[in-house]
VEXTI-537932 format. One record per atom (N, C-alpha, C): x, z, y; residue in three letters. Coordinates in nm, 4 decimals. Last residue first. Layout:
ATOM|east|up|north|aa
ATOM|X|Z|Y|ALA
...
//
This chain:
ATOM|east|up|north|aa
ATOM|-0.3401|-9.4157|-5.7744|UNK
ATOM|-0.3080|-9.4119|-5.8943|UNK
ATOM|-0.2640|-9.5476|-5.9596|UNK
ATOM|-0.2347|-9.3920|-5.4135|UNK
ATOM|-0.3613|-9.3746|-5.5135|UNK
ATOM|-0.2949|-9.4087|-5.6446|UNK
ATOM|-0.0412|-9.3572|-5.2285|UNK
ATOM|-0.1053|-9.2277|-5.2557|UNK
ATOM|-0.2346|-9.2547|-5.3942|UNK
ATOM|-0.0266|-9.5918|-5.1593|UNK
ATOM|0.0965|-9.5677|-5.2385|UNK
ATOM|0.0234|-9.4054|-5.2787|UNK
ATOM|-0.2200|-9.7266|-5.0289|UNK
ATOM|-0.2179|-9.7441|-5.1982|UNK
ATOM|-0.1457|-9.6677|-5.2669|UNK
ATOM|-0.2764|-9.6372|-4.7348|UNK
ATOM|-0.1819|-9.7068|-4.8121|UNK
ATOM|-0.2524|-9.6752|-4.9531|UNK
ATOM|-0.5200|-9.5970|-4.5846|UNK
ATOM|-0.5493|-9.7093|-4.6220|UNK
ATOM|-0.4415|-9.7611|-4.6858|UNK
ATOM|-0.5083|-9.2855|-4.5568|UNK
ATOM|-0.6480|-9.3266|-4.6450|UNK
ATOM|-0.6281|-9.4775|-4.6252|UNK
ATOM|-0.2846|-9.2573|-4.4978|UNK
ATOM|-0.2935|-9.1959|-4.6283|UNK
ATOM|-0.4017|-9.2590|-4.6795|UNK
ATOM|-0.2911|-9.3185|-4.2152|UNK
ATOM|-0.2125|-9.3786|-4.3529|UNK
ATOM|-0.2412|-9.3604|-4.4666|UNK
ATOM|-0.4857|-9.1826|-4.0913|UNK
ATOM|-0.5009|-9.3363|-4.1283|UNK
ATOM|-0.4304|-9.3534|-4.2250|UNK
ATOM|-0.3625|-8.9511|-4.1030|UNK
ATOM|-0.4792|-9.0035|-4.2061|UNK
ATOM|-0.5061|-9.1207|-4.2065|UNK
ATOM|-0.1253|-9.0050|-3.9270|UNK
ATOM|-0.1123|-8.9845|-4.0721|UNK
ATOM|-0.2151|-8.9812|-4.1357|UNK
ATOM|-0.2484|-9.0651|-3.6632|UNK
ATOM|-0.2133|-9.1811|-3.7676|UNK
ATOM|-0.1542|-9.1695|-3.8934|UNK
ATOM|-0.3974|-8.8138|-3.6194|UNK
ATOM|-0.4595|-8.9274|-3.6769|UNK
ATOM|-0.3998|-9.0664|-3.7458|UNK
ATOM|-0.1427|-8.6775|-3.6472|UNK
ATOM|-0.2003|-8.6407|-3.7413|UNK
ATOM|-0.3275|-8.7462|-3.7486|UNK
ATOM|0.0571|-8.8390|-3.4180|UNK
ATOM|0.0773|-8.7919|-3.5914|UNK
ATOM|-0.0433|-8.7323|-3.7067|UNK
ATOM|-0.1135|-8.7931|-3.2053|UNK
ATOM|-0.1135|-8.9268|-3.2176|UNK
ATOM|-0.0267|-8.9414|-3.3792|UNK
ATOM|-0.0775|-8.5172|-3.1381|UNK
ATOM|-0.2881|-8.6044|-3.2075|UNK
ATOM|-0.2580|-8.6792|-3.2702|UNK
ATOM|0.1478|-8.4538|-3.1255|UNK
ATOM|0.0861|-8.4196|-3.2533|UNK
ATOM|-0.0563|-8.4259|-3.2608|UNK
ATOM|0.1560|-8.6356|-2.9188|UNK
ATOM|0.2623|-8.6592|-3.0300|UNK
ATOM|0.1958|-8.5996|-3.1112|UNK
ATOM|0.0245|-8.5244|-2.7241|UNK
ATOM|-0.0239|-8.6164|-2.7342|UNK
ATOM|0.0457|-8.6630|-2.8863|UNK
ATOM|0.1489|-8.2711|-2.7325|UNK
ATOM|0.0073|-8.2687|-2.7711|UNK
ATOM|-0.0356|-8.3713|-2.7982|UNK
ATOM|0.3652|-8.3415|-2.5802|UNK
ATOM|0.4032|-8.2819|-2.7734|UNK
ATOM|0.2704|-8.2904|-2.7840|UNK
ATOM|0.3354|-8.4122|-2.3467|UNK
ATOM|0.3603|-8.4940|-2.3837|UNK
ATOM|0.3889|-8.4742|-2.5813|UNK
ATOM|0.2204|-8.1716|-2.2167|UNK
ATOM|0.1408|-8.2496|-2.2346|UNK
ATOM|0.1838|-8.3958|-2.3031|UNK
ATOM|0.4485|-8.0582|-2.2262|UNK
ATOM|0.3096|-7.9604|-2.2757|UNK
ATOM|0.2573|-8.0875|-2.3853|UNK
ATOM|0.5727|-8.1741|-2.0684|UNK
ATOM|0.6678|-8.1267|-2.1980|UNK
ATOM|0.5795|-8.1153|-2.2797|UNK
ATOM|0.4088|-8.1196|-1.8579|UNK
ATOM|0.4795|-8.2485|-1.8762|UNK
ATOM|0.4817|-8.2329|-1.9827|UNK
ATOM|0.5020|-7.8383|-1.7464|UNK
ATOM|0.3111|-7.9078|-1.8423|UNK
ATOM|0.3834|-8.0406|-1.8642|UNK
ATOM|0.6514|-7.6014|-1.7986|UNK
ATOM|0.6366|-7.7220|-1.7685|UNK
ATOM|0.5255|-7.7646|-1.8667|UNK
ATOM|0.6431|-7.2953|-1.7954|UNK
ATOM|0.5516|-7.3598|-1.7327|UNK
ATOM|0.6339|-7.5154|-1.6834|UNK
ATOM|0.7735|-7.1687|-1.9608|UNK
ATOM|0.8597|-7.1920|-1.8182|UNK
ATOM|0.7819|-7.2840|-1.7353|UNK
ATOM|0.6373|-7.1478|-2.1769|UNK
ATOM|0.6510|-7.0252|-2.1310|UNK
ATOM|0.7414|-7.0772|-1.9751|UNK
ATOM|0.5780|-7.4053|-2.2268|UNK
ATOM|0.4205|-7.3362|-2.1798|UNK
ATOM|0.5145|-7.2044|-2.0949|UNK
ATOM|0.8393|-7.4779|-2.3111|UNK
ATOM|0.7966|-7.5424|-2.2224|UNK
ATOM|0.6530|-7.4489|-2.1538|UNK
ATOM|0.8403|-7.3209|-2.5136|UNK
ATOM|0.8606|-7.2767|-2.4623|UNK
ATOM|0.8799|-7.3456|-2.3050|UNK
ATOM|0.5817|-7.4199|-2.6952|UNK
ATOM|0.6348|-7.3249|-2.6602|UNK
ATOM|0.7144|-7.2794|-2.5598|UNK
ATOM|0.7231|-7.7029|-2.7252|UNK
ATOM|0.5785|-7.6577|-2.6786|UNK
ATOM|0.5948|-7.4934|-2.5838|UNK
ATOM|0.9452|-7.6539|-2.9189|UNK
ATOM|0.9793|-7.6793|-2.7311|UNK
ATOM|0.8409|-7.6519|-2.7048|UNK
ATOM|0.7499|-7.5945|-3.1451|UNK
ATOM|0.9080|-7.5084|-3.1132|UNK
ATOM|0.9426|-7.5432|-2.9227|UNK
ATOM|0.6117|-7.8107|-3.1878|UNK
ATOM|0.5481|-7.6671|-3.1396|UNK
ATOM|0.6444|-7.5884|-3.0769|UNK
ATOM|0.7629|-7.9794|-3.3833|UNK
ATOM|0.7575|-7.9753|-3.2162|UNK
ATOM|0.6749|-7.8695|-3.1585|UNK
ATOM|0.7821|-7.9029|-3.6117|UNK
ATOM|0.8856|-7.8547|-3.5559|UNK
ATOM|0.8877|-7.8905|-3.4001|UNK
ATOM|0.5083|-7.9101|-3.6653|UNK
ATOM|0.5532|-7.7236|-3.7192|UNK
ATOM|0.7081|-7.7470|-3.6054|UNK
ATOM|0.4842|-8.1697|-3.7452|UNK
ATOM|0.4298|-8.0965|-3.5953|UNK
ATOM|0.4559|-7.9785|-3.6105|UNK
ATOM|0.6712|-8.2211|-3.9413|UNK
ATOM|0.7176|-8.2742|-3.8310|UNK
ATOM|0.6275|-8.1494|-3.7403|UNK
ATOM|0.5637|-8.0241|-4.1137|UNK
ATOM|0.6564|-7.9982|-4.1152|UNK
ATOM|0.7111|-8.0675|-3.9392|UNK
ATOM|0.3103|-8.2027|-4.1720|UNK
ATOM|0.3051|-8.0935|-4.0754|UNK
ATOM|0.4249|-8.0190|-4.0891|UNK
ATOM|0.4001|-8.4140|-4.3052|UNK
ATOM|0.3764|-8.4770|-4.1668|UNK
ATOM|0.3449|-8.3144|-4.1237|UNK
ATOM|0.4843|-8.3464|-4.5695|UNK
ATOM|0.6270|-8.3660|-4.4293|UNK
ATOM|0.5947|-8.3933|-4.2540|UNK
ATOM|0.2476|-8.2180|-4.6545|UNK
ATOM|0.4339|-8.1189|-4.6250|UNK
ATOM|0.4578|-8.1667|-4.4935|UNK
ATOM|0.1843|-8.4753|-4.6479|UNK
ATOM|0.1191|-8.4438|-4.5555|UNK
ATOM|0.1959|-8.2787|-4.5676|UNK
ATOM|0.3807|-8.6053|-4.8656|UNK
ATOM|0.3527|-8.6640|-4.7353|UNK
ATOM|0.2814|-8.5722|-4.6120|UNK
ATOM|0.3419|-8.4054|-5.0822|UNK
ATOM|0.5084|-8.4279|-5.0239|UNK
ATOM|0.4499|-8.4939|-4.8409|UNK
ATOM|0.1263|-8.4616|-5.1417|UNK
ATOM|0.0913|-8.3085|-5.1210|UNK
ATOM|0.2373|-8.3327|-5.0254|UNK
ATOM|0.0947|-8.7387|-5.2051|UNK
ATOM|-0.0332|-8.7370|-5.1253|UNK
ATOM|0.0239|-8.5697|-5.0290|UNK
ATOM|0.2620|-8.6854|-5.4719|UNK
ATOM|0.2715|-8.7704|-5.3621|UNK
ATOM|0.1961|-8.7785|-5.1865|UNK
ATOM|0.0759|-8.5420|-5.6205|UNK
ATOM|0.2229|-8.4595|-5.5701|UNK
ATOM|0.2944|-8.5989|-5.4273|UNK
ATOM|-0.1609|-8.6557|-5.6733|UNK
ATOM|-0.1594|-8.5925|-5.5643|UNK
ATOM|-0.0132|-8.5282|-5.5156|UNK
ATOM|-0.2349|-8.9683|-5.6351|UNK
ATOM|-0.1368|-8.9126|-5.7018|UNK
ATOM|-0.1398|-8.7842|-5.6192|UNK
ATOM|-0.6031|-9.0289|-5.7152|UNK
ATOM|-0.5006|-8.9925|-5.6657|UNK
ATOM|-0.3985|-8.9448|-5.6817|UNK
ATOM|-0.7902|-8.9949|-5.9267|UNK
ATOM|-0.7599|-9.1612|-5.8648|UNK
ATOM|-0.6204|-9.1372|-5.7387|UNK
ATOM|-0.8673|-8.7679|-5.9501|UNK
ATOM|-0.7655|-8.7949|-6.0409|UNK
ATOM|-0.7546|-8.9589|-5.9836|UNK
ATOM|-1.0414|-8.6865|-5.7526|UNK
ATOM|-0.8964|-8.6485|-5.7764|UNK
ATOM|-0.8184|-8.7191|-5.8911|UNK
ATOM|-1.2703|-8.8053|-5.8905|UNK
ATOM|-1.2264|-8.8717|-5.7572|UNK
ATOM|-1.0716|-8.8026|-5.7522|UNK
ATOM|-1.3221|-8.6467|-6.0656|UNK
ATOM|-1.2959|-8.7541|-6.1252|UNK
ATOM|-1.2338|-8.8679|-6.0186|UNK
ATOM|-1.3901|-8.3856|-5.9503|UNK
ATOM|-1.2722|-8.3745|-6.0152|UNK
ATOM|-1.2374|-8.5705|-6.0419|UNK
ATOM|-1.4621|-8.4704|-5.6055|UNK
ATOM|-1.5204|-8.4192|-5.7115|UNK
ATOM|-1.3600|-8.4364|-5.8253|UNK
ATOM|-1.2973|-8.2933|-5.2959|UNK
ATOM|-1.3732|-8.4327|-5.3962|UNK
ATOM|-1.3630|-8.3751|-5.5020|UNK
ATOM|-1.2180|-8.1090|-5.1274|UNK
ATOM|-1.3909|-8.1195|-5.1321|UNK
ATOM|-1.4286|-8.2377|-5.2697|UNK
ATOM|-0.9785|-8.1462|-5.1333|UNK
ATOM|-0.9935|-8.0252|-5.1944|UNK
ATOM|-1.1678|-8.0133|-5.1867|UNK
ATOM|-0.9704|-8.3473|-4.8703|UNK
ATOM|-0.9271|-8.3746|-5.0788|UNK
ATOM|-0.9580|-8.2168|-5.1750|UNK
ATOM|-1.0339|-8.2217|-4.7176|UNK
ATOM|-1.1226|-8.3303|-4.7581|UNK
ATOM|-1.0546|-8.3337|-4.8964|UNK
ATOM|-0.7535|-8.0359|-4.6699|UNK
ATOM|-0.8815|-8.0484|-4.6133|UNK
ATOM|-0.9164|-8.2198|-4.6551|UNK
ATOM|-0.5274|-7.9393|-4.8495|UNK
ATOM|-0.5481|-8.0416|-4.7762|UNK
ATOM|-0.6954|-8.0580|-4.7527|UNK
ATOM|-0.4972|-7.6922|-5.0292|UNK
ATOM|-0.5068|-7.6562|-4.8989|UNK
ATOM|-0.5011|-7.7900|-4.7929|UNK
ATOM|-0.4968|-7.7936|-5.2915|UNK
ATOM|-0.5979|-7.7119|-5.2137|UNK
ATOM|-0.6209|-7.6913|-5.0610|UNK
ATOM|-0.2336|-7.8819|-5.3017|UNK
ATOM|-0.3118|-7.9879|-5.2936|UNK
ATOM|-0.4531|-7.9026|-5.2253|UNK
ATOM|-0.0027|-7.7037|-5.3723|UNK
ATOM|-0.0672|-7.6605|-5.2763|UNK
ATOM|-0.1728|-7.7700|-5.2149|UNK
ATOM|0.3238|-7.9120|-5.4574|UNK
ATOM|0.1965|-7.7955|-5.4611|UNK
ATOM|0.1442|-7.7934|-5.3686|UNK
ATOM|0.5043|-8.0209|-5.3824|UNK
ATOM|0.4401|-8.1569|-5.4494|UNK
ATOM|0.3370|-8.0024|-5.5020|UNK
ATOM|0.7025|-7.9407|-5.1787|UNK
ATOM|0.6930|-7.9226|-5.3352|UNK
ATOM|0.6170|-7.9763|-5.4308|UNK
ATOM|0.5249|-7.9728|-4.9603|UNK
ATOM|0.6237|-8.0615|-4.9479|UNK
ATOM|0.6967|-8.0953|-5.1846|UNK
ATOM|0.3903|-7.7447|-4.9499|UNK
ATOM|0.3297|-7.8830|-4.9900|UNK
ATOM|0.4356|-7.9644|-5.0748|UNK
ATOM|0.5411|-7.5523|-4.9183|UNK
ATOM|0.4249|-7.5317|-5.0258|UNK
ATOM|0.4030|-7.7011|-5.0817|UNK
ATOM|0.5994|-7.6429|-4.7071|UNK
ATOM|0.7310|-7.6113|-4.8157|UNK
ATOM|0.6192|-7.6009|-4.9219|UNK
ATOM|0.3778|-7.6093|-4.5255|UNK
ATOM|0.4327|-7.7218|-4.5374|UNK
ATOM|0.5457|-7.7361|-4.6466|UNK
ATOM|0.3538|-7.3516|-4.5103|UNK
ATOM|0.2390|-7.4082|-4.6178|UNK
ATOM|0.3051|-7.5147|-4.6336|UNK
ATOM|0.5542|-7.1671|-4.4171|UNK
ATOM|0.5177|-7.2018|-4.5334|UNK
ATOM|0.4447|-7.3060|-4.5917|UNK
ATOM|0.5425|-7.3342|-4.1520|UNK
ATOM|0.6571|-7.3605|-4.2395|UNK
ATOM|0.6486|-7.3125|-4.4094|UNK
ATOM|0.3165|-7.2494|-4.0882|UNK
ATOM|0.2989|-7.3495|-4.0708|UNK
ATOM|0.4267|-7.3966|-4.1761|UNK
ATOM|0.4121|-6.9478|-4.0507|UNK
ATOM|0.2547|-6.9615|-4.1370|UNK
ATOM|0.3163|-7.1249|-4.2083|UNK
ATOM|0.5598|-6.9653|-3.8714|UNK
ATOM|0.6192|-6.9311|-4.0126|UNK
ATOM|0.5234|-6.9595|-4.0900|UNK
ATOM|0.4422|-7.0337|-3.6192|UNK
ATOM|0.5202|-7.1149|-3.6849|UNK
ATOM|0.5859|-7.0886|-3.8104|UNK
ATOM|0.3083|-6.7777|-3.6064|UNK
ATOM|0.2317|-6.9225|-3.6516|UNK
ATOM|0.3192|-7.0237|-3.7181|UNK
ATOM|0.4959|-6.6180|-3.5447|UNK
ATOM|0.3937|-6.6165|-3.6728|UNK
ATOM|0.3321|-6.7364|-3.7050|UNK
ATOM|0.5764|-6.7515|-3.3057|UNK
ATOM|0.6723|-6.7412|-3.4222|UNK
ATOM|0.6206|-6.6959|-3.5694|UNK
ATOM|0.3408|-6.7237|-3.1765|UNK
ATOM|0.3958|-6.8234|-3.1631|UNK
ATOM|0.4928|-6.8233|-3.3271|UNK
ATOM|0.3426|-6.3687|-3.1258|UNK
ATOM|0.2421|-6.4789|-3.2221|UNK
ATOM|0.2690|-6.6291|-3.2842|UNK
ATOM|0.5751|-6.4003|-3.0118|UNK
ATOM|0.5630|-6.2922|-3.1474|UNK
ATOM|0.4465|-6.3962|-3.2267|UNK
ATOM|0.5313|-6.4847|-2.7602|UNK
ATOM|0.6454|-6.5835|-2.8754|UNK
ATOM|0.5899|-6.4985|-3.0211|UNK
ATOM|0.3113|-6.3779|-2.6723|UNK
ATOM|0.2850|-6.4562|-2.6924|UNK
ATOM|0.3756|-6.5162|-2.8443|UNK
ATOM|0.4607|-6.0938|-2.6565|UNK
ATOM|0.3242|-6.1057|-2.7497|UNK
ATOM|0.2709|-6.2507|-2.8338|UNK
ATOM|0.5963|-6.2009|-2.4219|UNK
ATOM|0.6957|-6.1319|-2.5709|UNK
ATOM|0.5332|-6.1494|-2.6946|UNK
ATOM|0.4751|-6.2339|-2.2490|UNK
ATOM|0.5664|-6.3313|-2.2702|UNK
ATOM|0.5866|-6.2959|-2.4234|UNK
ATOM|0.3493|-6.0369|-2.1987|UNK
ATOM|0.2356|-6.0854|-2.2620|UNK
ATOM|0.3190|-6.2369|-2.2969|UNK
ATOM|0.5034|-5.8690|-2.1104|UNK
ATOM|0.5048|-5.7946|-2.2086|UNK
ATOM|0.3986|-5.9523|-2.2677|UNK
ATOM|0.5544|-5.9928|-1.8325|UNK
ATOM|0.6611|-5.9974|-1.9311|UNK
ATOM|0.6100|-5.9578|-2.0691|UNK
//
């Protein structure tokens, strides 16, 4: 029981972590904290809109920030089904949200 309660405690930190940064984003701030675009050079950033680029990838970890929520507690009543069907949802969102980003236009200048 005590490692039930430890778990959600952490669980519910994470998921606040995750809800900030994504409100961070979503605000068209916080471009730093997108992995690979925060590596390009200044003249390569500017070929990008980034408050556009910062709202989209807000909203796409906003979506996986809100399926973690049954994850959770599917792990805690031990259904793996449930488990195993949000894991596949948040591979199958975050590779096909870089696909998007890196072959729509609507993110570039």
């Amino acid at each position: 029981m005590k490692n039930d309660i430890t778990g959600l405690i952490i669980c519910g930190f994470i998921f606040l972590l995750l809800l900030t940064i994504s409100m961070t984003l979503r605000s068209g701030r916080g471009a730093f904290l997108i992995s690979g675009y925060n590596m390009l050079s200044k003249e390569e950033k500017e070929k990008y809109n980034e408050k556009t680029l910062c709202r989209y990838i807000g909203n796409m970890l906003l979506l996986i920030d809100v399926l973690l929520v049954p994850a959770v507690f599917a792990g805690l009543y031990n259904i793996t089904w449930i488990s195993l069907v949000i894991f596949t949802m948040i591979v199958v969102i975050s590779v096909g949200g870089i696909i998007y980003v890196n072959t729509n236009s609507k993110f570039k200048k």
